[in-house]
Kinemage of the C-alpha trace (Angstrom):
@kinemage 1
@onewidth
@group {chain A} dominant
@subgroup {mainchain}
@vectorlist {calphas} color= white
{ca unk a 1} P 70.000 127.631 72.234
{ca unk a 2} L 68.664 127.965 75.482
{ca unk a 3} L 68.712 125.716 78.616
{ca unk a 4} L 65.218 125.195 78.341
{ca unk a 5} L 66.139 124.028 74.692
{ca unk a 6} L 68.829 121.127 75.154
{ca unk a 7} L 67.907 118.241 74.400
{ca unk a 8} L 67.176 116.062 77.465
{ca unk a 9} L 70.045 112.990 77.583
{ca unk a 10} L 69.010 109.263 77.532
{ca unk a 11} L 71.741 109.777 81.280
{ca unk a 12} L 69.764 113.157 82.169
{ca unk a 13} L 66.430 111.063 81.956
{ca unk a 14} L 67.843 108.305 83.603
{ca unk a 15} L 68.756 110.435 86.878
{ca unk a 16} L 65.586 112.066 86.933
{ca unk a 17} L 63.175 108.905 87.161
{ca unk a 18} L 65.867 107.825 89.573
{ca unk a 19} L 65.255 111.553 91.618
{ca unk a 20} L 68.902 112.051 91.162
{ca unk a 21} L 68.967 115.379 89.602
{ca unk a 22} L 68.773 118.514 91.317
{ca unk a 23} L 65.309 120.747 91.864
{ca unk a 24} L 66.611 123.167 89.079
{ca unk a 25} L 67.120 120.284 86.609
{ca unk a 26} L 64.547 118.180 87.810
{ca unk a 27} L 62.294 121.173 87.002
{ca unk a 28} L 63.230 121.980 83.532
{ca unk a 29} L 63.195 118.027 82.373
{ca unk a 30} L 59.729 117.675 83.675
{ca unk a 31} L 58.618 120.749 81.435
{ca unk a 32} L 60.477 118.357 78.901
{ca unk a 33} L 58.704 115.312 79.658
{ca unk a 34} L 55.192 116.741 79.472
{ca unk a 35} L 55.811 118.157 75.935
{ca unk a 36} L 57.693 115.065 74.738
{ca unk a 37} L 55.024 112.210 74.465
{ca unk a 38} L 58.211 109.946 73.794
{ca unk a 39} L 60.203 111.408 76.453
{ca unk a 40} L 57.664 110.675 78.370
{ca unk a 41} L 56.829 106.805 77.139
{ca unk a 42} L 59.951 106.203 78.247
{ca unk a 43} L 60.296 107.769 81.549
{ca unk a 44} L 57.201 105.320 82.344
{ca unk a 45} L 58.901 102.658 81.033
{ca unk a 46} L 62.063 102.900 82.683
{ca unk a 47} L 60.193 103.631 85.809
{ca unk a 48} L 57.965 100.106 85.626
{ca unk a 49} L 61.525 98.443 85.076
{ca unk a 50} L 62.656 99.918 87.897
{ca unk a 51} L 59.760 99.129 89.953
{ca unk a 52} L 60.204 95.493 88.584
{ca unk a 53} L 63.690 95.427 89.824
{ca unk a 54} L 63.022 96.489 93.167
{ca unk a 55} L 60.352 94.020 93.525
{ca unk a 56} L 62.747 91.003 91.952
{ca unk a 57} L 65.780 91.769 93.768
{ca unk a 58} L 65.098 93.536 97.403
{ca unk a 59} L 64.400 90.429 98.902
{ca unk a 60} L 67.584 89.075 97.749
{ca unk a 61} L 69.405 91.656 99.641
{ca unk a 62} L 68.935 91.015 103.036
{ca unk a 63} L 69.441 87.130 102.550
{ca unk a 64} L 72.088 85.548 104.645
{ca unk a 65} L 75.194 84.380 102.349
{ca unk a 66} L 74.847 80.595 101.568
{ca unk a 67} L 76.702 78.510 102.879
{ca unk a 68} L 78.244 77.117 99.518
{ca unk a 69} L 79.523 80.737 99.349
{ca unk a 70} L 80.785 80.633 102.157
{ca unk a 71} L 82.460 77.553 102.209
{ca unk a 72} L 84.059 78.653 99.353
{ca unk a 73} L 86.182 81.374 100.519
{ca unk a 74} L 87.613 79.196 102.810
{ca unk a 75} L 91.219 77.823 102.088
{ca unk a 76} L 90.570 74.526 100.661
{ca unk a 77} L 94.030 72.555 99.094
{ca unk a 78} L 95.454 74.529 96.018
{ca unk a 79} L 92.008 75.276 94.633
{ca unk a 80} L 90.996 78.055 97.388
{ca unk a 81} L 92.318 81.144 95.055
{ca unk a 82} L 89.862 80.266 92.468
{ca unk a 83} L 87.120 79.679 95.028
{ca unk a 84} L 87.718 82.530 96.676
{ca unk a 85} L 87.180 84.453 94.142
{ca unk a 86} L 84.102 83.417 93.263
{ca unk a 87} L 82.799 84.161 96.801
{ca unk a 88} L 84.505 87.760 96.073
{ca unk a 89} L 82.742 88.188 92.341
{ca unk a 90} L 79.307 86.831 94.132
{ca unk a 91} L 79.821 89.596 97.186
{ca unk a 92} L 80.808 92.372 94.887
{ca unk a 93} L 77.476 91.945 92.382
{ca unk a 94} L 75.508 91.729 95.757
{ca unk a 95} L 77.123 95.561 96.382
{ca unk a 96} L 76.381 96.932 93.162
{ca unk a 97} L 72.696 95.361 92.930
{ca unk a 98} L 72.473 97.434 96.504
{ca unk a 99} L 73.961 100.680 94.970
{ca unk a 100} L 72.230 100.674 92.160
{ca unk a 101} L 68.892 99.797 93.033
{ca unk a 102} L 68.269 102.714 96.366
{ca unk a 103} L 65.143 102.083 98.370
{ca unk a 104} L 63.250 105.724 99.020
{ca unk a 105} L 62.602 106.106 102.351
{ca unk a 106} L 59.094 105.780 102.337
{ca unk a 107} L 58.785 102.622 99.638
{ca unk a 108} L 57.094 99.278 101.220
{ca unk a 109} L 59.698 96.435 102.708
{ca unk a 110} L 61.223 94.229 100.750
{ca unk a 111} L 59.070 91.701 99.219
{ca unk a 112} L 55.606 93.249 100.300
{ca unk a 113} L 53.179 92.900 97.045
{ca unk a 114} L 52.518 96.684 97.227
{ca unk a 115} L 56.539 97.118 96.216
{ca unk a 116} L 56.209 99.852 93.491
{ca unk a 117} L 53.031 100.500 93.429
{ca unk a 118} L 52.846 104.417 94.572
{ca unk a 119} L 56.150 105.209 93.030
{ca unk a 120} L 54.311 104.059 89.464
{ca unk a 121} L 51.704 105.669 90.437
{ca unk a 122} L 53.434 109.210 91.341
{ca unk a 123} L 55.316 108.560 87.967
{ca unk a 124} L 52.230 107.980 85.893
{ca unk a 125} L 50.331 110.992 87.165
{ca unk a 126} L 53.644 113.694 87.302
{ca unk a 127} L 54.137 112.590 83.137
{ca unk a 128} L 50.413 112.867 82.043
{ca unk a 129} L 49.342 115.657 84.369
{ca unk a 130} L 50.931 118.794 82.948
{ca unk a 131} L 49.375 117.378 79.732
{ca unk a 132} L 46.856 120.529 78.284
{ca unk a 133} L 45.792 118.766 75.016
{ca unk a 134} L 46.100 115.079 75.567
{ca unk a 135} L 46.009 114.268 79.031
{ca unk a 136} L 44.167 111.073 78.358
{ca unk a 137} L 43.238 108.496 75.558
{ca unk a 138} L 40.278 108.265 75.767
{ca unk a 139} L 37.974 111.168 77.091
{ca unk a 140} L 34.846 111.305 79.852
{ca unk a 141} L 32.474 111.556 76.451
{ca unk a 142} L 33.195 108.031 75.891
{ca unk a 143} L 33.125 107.097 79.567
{ca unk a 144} L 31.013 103.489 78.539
{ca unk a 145} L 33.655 103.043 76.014
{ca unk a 146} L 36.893 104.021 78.232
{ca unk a 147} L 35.463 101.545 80.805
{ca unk a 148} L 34.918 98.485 78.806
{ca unk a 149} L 38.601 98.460 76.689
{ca unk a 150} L 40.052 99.383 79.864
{ca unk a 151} L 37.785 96.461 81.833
{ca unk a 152} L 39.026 93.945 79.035
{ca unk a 153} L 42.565 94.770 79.036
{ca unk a 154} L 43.216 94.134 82.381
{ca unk a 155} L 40.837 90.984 82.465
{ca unk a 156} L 38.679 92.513 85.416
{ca unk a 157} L 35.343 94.988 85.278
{ca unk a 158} L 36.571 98.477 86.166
{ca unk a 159} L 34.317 101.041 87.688
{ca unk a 160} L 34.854 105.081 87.460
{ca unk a 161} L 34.277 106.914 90.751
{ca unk a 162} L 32.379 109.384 90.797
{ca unk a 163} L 33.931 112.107 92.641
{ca unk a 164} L 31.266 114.911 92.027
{ca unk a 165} L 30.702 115.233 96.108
{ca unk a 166} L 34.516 116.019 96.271
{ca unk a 167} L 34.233 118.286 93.538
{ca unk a 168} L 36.448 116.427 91.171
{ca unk a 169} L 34.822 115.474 87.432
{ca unk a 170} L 36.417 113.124 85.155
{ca unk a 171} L 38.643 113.713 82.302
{ca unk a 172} L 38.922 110.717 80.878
{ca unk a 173} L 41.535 107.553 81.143
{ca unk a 174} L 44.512 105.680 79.213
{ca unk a 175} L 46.371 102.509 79.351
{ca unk a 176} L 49.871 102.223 81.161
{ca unk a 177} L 52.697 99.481 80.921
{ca unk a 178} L 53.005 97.622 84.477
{ca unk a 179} L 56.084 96.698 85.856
{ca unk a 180} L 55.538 93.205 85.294
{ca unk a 181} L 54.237 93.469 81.493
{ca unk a 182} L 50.757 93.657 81.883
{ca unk a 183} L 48.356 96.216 81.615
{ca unk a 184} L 47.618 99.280 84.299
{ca unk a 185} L 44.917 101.663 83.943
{ca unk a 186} L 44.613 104.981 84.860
{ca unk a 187} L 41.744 107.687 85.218
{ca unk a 188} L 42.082 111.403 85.729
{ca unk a 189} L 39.856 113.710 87.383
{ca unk a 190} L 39.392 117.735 87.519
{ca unk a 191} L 37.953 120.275 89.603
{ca unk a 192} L 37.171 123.932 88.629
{ca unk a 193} L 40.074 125.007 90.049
{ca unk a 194} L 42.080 123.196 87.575
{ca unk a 195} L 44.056 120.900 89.923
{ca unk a 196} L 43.884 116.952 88.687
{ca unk a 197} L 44.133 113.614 90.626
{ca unk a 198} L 44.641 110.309 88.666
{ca unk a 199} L 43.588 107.069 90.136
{ca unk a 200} L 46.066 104.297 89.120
{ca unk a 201} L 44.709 100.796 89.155
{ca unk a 202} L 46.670 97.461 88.466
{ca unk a 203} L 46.312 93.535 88.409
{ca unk a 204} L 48.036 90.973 90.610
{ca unk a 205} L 48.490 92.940 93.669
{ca unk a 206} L 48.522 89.636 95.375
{ca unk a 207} L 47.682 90.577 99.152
{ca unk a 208} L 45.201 90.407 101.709
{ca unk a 209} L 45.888 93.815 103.230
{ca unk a 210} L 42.435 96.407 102.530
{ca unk a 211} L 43.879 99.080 104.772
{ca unk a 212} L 45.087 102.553 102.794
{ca unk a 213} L 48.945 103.316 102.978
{ca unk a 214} L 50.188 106.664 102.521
{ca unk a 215} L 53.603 107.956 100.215
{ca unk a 216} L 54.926 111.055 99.747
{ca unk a 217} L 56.640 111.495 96.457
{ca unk a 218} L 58.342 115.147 97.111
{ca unk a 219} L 54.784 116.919 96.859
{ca unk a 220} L 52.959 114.518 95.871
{ca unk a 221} L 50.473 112.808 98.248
{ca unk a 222} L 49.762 109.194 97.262
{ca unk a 223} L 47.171 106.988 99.030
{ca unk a 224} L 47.715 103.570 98.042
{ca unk a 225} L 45.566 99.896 98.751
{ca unk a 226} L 44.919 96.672 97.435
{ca unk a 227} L 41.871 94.158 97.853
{ca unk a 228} L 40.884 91.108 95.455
{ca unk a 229} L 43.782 91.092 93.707
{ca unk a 230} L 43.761 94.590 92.203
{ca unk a 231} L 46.259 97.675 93.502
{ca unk a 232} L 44.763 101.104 93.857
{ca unk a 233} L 47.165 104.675 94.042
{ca unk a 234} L 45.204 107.562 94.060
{ca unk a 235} L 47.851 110.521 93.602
{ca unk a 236} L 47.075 114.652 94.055
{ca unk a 237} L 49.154 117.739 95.228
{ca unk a 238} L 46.923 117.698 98.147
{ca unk a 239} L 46.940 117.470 101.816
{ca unk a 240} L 47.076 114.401 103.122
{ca unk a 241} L 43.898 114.827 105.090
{ca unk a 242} L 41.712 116.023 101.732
{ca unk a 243} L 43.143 113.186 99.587
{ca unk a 244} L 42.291 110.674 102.654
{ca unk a 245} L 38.909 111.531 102.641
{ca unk a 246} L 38.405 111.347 98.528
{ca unk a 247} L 40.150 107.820 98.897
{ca unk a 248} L 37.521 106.811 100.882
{ca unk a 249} L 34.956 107.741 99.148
{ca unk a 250} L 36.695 105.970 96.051
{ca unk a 251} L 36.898 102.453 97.933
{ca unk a 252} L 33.382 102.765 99.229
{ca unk a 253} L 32.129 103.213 95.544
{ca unk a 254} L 34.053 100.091 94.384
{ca unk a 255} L 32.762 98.164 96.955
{ca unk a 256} L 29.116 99.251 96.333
{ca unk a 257} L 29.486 98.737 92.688
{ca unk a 258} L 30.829 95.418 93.653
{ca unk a 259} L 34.144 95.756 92.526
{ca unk a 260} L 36.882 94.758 94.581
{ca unk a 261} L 38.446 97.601 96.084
């Protein structure tokens, strides 16, 4: 049995959706992932918990300690030994909540409403990408179709760009897990050349921010907004300059259509 052939761990998978495997292993378990339609099921769902988690606990982690705690690890009579060890227990989780939940270096602050939202989206499009035969659910013959099951799982009318003038044609769409339970869809698009962008769209991006944020997931380029309640990534190995430009020409379409964007 070859390397190529081992069977990729529950712990293997684990590292890699955390991007804490090495570029030689991180290579051979994507191979893995995008030939494994349950491999890859549940990278995506491990990386929406994830996402989830970072959104739920950040804030918490640059919270002062309360005062009860505080107060508590004082020396008070004979009962300080027990109190102060529940100041110690409560400081100790706060440490491994911060080691085990790593903020990448280019992820939105701490409570922002845009927490997760290009990491999903570099997650969702590295897993389905690669795919030869079943890239999508639904295909770009059925557009009408793809639109309105898409349009009624999320509880919003959806609009496909059309990205002709960038020379990008679509290839369909599926339905993804969000972090917080509900629905997420995402489109992909092709040129001639072969290469593939995905636009990644979500509910409850509660924010008033329209302006387009950029992430780099290793080469990945990930331009990322959200308007009327709905979160946009749109994710391509492209320079940041040519995706910038195709983003634009994605929100102006959603707001001509009439669809937040």
């Amino acid at each position: 049995m070859t390397q190529q052939d081992t069977p990729i761990s529950n712990d293997e998978l684990q590292a890699w959706v955390d991007r804490q495997t090495d570029a030689e292993s991180s290579a051979r378990i994507a191979i893995s992932v995008a030939q494994d339609a349950l491999l890859a099921a549940r990278a995506s769902a491990w990386a929406s918990q994830r996402s989830a988690l970072h959104a739920a606990f950040d804030p918490v982690l640059g919270e002062p300690i309360p005062q009860h705690l505080l107060d508590a690890a004082r020396p008070l009579r004979r009962r300080w030994p027990l109190q102060l060890a529940a100041a110690l227990a409560c400081v100790a989780l706060g440490g491994v909540l911060g080691y085990a939940l790593p903020r990448p270096a280019n992820a939105p602050a701490a409570g922002d409403p845009l927490a997760g939202l290009p990491r999903a989206a570099a997650i969702a499009h590295a897993v389905y990408v690669p795919e030869v035969r079943h890239p999508v659910e639904v295909g770009a013959e059925q557009q009408a179709h793809l639109v309105a099951w898409l349009s009624k799982r999320l509880d919003r009318p959806l609009k496909v760009p059309e990205l002709g003038a960038s020379g990008f044609s679509l290839v369909g769409g599926r339905l993804l897990p969000g972090s917080d339970g509900g629905a997420v869809a995402q489109f992909m698009y092709q040129n001639d050349a072969g290469q593939r962008l995905t636009l990644y769209v979500r509910r409850n991006a509660a924010s008033s921010e329209t302006a387009f944020r950029f992430a780099a997931e290793q080469e990945l380029s990930v331009f990322y907004w959200v308007d009327g309640g709905m979160g946009y990534a749109l994710s391509a190995k492209l320079p940041r300059e040519s995706l910038m430009q195709i983003a634009e020409l994605v929100y102006r379409q959603l707001q001509q259509n009439g669809v937040p964007g």
